[in-house]
Backbone as numpy.savetxt, mean C-alpha at the origin, in Angstrom:
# Nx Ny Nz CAx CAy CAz Cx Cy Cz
13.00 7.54 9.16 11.71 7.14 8.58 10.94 8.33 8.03
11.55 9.81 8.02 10.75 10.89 7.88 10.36 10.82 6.46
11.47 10.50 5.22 10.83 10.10 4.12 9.79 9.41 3.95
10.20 7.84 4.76 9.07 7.04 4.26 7.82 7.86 4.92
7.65 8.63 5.71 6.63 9.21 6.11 5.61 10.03 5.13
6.53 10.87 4.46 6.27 11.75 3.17 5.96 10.97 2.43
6.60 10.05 1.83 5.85 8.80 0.93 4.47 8.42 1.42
4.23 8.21 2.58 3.18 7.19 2.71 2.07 8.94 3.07
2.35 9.80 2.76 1.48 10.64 2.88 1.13 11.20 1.64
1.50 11.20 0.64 1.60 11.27 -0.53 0.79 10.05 -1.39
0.93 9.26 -1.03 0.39 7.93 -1.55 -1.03 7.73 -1.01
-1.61 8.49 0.31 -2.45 8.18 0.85 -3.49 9.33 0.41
-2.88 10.55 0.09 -3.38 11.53 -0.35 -3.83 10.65 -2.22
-3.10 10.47 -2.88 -3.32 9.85 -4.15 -4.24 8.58 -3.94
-4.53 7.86 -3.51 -5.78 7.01 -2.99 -6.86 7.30 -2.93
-7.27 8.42 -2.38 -8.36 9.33 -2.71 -8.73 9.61 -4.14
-7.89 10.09 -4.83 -7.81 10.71 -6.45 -8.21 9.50 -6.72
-7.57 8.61 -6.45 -7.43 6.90 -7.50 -9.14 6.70 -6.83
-9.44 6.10 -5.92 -10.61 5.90 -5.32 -11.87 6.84 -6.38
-11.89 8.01 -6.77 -12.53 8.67 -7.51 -12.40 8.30 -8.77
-11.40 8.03 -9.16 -10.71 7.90 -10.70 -11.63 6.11 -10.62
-11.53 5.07 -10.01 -12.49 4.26 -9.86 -11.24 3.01 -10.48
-10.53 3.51 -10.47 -9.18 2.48 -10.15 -9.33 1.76 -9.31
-8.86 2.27 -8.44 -8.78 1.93 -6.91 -9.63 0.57 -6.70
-10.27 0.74 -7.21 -11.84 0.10 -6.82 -11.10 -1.54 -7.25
-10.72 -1.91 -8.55 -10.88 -3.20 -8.75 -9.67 -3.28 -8.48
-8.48 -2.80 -7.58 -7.12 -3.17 -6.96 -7.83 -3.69 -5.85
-8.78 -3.11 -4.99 -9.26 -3.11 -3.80 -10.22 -4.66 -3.66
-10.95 -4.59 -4.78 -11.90 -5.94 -5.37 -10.53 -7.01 -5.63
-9.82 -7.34 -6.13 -8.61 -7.71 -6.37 -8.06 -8.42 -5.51
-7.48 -7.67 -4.06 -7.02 -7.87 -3.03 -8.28 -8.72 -2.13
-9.36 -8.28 -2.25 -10.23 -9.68 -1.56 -10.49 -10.46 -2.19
-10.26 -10.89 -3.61 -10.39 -12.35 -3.88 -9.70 -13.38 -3.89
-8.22 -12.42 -4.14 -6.74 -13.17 -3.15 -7.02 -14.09 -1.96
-7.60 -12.52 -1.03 -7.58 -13.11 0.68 -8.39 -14.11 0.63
-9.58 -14.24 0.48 -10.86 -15.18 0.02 -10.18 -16.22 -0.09
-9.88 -16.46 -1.64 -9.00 -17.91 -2.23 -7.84 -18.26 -0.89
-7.27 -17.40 -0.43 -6.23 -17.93 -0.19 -6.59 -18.51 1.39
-7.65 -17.50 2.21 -7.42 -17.65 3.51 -9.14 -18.52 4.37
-9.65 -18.17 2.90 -11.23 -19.08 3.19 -11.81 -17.33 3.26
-13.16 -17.96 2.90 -14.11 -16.37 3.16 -15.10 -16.25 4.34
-14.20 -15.99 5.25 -14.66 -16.25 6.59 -13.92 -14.88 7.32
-14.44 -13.60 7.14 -13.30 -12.65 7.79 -12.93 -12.87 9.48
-14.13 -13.05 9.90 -13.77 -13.49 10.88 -12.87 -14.48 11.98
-12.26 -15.31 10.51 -10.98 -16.51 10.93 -10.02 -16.02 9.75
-10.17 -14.98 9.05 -9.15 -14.51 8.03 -8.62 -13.04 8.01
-8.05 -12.95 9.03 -7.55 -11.04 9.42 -7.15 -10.21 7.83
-6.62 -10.91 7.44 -6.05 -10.82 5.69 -7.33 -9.57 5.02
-8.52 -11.17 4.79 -9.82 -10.68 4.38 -10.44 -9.68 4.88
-10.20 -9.82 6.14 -11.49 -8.60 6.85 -10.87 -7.53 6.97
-9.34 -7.31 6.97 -8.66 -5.64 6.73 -8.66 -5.45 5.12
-8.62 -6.52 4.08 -8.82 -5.85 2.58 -10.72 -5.35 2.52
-11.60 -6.42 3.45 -12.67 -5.66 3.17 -13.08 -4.41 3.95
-12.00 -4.11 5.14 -12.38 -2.52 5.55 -12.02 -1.49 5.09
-10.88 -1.97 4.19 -10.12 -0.74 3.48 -11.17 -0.84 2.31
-11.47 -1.74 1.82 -12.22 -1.21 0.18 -13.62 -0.94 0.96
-14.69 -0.93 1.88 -15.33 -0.05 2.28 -15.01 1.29 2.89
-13.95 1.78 3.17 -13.68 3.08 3.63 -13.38 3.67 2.35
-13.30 2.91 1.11 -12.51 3.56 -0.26 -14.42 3.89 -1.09
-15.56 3.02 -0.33 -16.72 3.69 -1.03 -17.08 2.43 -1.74
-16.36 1.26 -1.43 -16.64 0.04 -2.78 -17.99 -0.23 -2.32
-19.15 -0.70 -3.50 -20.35 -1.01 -2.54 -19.98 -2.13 -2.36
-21.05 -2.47 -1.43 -21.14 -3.71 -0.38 -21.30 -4.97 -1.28
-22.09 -4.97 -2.36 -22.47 -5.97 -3.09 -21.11 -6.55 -4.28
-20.44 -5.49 -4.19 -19.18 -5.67 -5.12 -18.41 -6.60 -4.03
-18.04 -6.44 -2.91 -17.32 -6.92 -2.05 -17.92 -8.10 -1.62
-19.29 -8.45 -1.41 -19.77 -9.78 -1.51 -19.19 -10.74 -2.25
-19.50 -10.51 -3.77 -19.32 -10.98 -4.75 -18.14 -11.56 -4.95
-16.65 -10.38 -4.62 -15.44 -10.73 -4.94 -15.26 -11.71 -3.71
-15.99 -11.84 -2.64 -15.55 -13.17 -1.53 -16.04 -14.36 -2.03
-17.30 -14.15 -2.56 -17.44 -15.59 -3.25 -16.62 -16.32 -4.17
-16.30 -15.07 -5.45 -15.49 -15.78 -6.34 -13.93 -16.22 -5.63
-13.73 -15.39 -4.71 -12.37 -15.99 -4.10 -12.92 -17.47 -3.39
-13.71 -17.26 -2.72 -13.95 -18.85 -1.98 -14.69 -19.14 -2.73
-14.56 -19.59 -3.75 -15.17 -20.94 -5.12 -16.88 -20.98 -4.85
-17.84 -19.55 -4.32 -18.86 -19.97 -4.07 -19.70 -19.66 -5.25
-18.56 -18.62 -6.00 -19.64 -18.07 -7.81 -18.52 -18.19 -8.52
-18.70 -18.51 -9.67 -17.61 -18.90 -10.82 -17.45 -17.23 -11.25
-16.01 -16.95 -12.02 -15.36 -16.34 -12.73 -14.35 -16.00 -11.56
-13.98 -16.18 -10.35 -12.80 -16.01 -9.77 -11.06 -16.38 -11.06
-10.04 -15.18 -11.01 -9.16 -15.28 -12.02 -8.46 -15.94 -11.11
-7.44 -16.70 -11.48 -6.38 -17.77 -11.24 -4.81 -16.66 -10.83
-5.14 -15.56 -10.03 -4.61 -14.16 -9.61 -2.84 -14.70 -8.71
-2.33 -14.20 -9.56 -0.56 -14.39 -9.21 0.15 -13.40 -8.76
0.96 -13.17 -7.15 1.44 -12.04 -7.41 2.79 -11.89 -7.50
3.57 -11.19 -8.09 4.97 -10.99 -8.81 5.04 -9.53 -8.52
6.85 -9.43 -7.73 7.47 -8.52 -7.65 8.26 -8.09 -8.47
8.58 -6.59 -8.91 9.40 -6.53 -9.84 10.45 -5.97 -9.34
11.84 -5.61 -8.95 12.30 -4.33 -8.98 12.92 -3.48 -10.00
13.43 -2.47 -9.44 13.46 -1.34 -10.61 14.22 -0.07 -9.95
14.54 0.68 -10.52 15.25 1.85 -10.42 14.51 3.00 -10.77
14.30 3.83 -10.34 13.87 5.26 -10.82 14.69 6.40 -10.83
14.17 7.66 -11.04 15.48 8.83 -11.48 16.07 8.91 -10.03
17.44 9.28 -10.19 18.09 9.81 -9.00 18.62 8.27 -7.91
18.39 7.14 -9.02 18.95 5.72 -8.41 18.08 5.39 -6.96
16.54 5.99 -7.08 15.98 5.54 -6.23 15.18 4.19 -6.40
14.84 3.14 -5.70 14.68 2.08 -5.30 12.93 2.05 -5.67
12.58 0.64 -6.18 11.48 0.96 -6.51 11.65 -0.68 -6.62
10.17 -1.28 -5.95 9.56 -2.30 -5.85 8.24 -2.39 -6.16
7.88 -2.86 -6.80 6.37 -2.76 -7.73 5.59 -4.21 -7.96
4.48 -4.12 -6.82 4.30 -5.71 -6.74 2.98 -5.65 -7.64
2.60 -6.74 -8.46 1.85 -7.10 -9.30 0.64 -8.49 -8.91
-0.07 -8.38 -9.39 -1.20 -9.33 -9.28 -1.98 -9.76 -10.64
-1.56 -10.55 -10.82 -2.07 -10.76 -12.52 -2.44 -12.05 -12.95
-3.06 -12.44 -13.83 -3.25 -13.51 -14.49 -2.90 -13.99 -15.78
-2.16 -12.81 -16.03 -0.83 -12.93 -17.10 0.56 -12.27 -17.15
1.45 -13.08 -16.76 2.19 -12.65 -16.31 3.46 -11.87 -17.57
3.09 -12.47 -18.57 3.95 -11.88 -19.77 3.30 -10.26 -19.76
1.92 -10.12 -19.71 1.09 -8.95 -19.78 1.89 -8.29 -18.77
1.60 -8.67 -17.70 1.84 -7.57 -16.13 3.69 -7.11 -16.53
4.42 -8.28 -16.91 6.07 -7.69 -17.13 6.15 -6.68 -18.38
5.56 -6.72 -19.84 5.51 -5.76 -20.47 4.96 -4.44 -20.29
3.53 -4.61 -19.17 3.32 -3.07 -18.89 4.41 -2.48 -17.98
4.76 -3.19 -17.22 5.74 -2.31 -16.35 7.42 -2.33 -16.85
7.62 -3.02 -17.87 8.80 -2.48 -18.72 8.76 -1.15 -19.73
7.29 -1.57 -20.21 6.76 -0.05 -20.90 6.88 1.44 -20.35
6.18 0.97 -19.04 5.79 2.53 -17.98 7.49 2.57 -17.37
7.85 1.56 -17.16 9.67 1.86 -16.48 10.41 3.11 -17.31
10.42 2.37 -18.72 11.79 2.88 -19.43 11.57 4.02 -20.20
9.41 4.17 -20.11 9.28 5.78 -21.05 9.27 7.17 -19.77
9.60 6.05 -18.48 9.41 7.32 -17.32 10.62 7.46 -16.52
11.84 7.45 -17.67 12.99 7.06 -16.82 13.59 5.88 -15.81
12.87 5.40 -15.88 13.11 4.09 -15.53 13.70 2.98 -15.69
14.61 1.78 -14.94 14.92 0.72 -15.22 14.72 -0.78 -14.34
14.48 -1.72 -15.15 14.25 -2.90 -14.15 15.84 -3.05 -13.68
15.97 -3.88 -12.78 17.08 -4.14 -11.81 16.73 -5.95 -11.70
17.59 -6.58 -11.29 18.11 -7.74 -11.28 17.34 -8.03 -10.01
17.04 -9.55 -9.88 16.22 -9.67 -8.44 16.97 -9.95 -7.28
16.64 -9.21 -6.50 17.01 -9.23 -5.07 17.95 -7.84 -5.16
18.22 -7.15 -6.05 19.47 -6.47 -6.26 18.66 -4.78 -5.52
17.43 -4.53 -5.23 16.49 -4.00 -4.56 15.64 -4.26 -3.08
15.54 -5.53 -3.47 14.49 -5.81 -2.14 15.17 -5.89 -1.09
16.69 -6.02 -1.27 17.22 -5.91 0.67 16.97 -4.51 0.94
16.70 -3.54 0.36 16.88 -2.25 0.92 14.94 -1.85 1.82
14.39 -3.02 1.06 13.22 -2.90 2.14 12.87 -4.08 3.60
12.19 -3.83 4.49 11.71 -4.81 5.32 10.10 -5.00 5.17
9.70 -5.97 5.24 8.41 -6.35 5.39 7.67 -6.21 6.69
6.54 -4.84 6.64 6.00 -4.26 8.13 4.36 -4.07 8.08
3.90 -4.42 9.32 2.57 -4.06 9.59 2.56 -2.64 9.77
1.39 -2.02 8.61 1.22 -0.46 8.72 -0.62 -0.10 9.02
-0.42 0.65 10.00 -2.05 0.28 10.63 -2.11 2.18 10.29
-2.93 2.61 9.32 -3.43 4.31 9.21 -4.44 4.36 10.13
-4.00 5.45 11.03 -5.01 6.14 11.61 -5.40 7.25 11.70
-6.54 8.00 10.76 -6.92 9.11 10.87 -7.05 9.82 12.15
-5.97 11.70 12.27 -6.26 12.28 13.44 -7.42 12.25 14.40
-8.29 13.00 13.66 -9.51 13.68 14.39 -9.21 14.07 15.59
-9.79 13.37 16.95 -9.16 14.18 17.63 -8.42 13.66 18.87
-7.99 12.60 18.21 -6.48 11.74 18.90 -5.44 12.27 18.59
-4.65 12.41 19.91 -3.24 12.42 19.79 -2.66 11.34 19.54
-0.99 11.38 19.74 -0.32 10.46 19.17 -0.29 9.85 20.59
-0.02 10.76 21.84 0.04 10.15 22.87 -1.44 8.97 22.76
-2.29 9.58 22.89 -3.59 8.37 22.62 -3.24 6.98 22.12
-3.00 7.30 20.68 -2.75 5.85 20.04 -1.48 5.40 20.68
-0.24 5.86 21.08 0.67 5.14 21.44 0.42 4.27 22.73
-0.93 5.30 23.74 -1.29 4.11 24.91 -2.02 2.82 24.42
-2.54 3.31 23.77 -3.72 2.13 22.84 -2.62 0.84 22.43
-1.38 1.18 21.53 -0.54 0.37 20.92 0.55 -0.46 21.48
0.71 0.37 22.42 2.46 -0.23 23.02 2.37 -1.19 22.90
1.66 -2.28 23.88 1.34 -3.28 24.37 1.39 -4.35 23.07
0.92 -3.49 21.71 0.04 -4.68 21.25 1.29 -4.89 20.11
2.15 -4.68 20.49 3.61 -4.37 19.50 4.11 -3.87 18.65
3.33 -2.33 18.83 3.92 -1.18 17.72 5.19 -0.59 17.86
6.04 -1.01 17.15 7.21 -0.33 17.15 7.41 1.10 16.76
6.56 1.74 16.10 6.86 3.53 16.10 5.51 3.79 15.26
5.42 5.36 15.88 4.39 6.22 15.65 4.77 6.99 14.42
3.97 7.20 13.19 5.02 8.44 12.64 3.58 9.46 11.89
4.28 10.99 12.31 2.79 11.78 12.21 2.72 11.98 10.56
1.73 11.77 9.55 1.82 11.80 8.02 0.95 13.38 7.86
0.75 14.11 8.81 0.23 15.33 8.65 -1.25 14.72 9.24
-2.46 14.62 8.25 -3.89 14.15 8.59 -3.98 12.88 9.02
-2.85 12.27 9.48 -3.49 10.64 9.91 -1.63 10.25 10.92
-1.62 9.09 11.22 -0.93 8.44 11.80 -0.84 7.59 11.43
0.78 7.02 11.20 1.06 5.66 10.83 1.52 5.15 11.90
0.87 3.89 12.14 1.40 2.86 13.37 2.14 1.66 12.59
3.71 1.56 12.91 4.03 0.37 12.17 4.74 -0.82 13.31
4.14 -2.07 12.99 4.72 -3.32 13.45 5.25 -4.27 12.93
5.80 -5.16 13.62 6.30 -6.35 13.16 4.74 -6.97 11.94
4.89 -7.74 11.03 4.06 -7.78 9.82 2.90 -8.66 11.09
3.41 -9.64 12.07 2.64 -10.84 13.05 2.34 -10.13 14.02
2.40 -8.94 14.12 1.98 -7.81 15.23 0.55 -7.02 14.73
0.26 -6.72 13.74 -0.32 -6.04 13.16 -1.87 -6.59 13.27
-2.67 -7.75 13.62 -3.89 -7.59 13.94 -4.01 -7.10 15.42
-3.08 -7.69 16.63 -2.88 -7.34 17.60 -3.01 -5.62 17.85
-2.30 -4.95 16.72 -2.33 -3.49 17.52 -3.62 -3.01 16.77
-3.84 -3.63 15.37 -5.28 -2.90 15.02 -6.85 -3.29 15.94
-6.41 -4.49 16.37 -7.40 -4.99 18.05 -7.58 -4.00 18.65
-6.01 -3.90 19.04 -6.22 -2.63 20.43 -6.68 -1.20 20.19
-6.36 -0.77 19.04 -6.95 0.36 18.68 -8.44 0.13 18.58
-9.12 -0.84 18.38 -10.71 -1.07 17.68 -10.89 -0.86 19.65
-10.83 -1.84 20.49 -11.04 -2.18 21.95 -10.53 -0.30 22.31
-9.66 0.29 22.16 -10.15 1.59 22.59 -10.72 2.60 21.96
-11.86 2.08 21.29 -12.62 3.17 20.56 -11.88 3.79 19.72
-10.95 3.47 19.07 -10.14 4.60 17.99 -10.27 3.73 16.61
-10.88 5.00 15.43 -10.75 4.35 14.35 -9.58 4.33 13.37
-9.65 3.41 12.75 -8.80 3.49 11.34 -9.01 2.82 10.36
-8.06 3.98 9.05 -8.38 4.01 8.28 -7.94 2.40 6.99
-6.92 1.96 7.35 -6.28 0.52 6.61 -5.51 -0.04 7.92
-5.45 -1.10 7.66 -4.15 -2.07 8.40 -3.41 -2.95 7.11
-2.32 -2.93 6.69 -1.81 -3.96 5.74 -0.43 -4.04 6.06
-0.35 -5.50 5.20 1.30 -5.49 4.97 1.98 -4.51 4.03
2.91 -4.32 4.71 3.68 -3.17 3.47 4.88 -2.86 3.65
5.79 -2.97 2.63 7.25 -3.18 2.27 8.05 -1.62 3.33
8.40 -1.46 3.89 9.08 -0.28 4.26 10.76 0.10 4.50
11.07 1.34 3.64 12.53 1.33 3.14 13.09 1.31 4.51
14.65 0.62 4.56 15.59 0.55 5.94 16.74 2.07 5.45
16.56 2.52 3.69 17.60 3.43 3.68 17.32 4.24 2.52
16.63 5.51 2.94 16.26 6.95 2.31 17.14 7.25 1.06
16.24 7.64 -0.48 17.75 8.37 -0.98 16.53 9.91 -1.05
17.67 10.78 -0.39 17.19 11.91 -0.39 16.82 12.49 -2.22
15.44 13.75 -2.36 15.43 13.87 -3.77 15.22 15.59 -3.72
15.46 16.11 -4.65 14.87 17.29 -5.06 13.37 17.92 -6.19
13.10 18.69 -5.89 12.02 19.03 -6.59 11.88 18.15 -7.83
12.77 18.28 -8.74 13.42 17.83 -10.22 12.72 16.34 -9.85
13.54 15.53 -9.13 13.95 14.29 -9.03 12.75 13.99 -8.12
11.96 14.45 -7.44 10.87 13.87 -7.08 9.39 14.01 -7.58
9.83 14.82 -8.77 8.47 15.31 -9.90 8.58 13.89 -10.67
9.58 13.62 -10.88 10.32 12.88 -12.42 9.77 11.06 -11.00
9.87 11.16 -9.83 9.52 9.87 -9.17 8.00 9.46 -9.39
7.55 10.33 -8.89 6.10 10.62 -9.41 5.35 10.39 -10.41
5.99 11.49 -11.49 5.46 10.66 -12.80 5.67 9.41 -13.28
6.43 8.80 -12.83 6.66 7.29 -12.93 5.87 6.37 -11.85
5.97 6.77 -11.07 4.96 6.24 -10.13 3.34 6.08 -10.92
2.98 7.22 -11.16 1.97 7.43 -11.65 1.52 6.16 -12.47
2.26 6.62 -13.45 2.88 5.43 -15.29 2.42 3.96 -14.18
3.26 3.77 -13.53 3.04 1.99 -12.97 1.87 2.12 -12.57
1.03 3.04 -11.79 -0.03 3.02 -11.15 -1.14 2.76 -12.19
-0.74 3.23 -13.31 -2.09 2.81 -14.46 -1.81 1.72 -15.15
-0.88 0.42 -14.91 -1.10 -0.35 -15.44 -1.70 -1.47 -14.59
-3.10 -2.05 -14.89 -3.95 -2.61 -14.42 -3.51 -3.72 -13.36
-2.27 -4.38 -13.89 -1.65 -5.47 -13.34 -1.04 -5.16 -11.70
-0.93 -3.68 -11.84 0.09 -3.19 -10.82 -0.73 -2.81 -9.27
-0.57 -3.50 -8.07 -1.21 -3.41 -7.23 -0.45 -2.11 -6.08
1.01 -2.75 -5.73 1.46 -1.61 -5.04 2.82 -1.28 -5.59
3.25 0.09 -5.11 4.72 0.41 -5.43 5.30 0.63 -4.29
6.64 0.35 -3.74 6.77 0.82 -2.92 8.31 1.51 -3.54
8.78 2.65 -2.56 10.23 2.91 -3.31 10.58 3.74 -1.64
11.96 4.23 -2.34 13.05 4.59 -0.67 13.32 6.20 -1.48
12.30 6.98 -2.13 12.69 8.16 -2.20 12.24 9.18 -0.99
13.31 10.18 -0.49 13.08 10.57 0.99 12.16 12.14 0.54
11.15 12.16 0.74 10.75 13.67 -0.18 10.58 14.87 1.22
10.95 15.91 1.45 11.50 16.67 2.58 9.57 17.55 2.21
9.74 18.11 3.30 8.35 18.86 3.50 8.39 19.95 2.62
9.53 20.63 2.50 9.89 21.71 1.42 9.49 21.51 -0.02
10.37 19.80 0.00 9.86 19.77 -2.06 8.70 19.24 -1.81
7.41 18.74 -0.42 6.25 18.25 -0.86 5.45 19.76 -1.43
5.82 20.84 -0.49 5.25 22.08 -0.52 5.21 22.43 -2.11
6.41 23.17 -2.53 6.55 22.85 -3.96 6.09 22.65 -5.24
6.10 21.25 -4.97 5.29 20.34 -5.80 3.66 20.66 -5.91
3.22 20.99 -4.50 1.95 20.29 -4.58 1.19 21.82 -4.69
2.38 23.28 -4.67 1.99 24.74 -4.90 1.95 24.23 -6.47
């Protein structure tokens, strides 16, 4: 999992940038009008809702934006979009694995931007399913260090069915079964420990190791999907070693 570790530290570090860049913001608005529509706007009977609205307040969204997008999800103010989400897969340099899930209300739109950003960033779509076995579907609960150990959160978690700890440098990833995942973000809230997201999220079962070259060239493609509006998450199985994060990020 040490890749996916580097990935999800990398991605979490770029969240920040995006969060500033003011992206972020209507992926984040986005994702609660889903939960809303889909689960009622009631966070309190909708775990869905109330972890998309803690993550887009820890991202800075104001409060009144996040109102708003619960209403239009639960039919209480008109202009809620008729929001679809579609997976794509795909290939990136070095035959790494790339799943790129979409949320759109046009779906011809959302497949041309990400055929566009695919094939000018090295890229190729892949046939369906011919990708997605190489991921599993997992509860990923971030928890910023400060001044918890891992021993800490792992007493906090066991119980509540975290299957592994993994250190991302400034934070901790706790990952569970996807039906585990309000349970251990409970137990963490009940022992005073904060964090930073809880979501569902695709996680690779098999690493392809990359080099400097080949994980610059992942990146910039990453990037490419990340700016097309339609595109909510990416996930991919490139393993990036602490050496080429160093590297890169000198």
């Amino acid at each position: 999992m040490s890749g996916h570790s580097k990935w999800a530290t990398t991605k979490h570090k770029k969240a920040v940038i995006d969060a500033k860049r003011g992206k972020m913001f209507a992926k984040l608005i986005k994702n609660i009008e889903v939960a809303a529509r889909t689960g009622g706007g009631d966070p309190g009977g909708n775990p869905t809702l109330y972890d998309a609205i803690q993550k887009a307040k820890k991202s800075s969204v104001p409060n009144d934006n996040i109102d708003r997008a619960v209403k239009r999800g639960s039919g209480l103010e008109a202009g809620g979009a008729d929001w679809q989400t579609i997976m794509y897969e795909g290939y990136g340099p070095n035959g790494v694995a790339l799943l790129i899930e979409c949320l759109t209300d046009n779906r011809n739109r959302a497949a041309t931007e990400v055929r566009v950003a695919l094939t000018r960033n090295g890229g190729t779509f892949a046939d369906a399913g011919s990708v997605s076995y190489l991921f599993n579907r997992k509860g990923v609960v971030i928890v910023p260090k400060g001044s918890n150990s891992e021993d800490d959160i792992m007493l906090a978690v066991l119980d509540a069915g975290a299957e592994e700890i993994n250190d991302l440098g400034d934070s901790y990833e706790v990952v569970s079964e996807p039906t585990d995942m309000v349970a251990v973000r409970t137990a963490l809230q009940e022992a005073g420990i904060d964090y930073d997201s809880a979501e569902s999220a695709l996680v690779p079962t098999m690493m392809v190791p990359v080099d400097e070259e080949a994980a610059r060239k992942v990146f910039k493609l990453v990037d490419a999907l990340e700016d097309c509006d339609d595109v909510q998450e990416i996930y991919t199985n490139a393993d990036v070693s602490d050496e080429v994060m160093a590297a890169i990020d000198a």
